[in-house]
C-alpha positions in Angstrom: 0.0 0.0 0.0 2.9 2.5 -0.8 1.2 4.3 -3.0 -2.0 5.5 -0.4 0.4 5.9 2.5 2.5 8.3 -0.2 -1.1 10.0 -0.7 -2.2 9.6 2.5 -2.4 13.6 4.0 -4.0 14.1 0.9 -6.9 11.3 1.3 -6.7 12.4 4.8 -7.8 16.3 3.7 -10.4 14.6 1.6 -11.9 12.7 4.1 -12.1 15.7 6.4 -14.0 17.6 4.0 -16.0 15.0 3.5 -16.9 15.1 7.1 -17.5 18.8 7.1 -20.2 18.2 4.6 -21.7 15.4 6.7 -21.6 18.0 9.6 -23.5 20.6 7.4 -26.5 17.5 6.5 -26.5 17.6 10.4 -26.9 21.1 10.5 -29.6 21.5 8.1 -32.0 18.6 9.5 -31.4 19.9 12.9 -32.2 23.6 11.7 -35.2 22.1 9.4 -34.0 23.7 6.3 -36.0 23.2 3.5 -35.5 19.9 1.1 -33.7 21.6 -1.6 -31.1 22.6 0.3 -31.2 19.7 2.4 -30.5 17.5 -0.8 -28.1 20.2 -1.7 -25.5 19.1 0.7 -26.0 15.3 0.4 -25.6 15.6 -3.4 -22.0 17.5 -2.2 -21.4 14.7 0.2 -22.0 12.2 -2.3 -19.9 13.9 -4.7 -16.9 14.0 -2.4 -17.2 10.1 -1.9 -17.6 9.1 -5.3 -14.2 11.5 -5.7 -12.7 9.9 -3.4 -13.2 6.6 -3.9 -12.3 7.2 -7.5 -8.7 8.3 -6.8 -7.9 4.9 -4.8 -9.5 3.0 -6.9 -7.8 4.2 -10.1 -4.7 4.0 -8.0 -5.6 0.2 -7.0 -6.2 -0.7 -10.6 -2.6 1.0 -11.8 -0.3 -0.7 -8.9 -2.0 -3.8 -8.0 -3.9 -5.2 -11.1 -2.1 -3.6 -14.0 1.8 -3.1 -12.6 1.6 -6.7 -11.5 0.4 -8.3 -14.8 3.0 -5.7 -16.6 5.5 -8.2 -14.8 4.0 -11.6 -15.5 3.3 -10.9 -19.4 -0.1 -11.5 -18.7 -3.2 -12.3 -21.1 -5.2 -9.1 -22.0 -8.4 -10.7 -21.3 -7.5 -12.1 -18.0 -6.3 -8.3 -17.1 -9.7 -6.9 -17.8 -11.8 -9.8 -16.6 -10.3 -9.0 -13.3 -10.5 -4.9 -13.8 -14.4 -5.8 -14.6 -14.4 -7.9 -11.2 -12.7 -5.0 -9.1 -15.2 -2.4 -10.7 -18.1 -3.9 -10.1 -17.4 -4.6 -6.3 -16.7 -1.1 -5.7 -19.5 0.5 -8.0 -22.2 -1.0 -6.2 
């Protein structure tokens, strides 16, 4: 996992944004805003997690699935039958 802990203050900000947006959902249910806004921030939050999880994810998919068949000379198809696999447990 060298290349996250090489990220990691920057994942780390991200997440702590991402918490600050969860804090302002809080904020507006417990201040009965009205829906719009309400959906407002989630939309945001939701936004920031699909962000984030797309950075590790495209960074799991360049050091563990591609660098490592790079080194074995392995079969095209078998590289994206397992990029298809990790994609679709993640996209769920």
């Amino acid at each position: 996992m060298a290349h996250v802990i090489r990220q990691k203050k920057k994942l780390i900000h991200r997440v702590r944004r991402i918490r600050g947006q969860v804090e302002a959902v809080e904020r507006a249910l417990a201040e009965e805003m009205e829906c719009d806004q309400i959906l407002q921030r989630i939309t945001a939050c939701r936004g920031a997690i699909d962000s984030l999880l797309a950075e590790v994810l495209e960074d799991h998919i360049r050091y563990h699935i591609i660098d490592r068949h790079r080194h074995r000379g392995a079969d095209p198809a078998e590289i994206g039958e397992e990029l298809i696999g990790v994609i679709r447990s993640y996209l769920r």
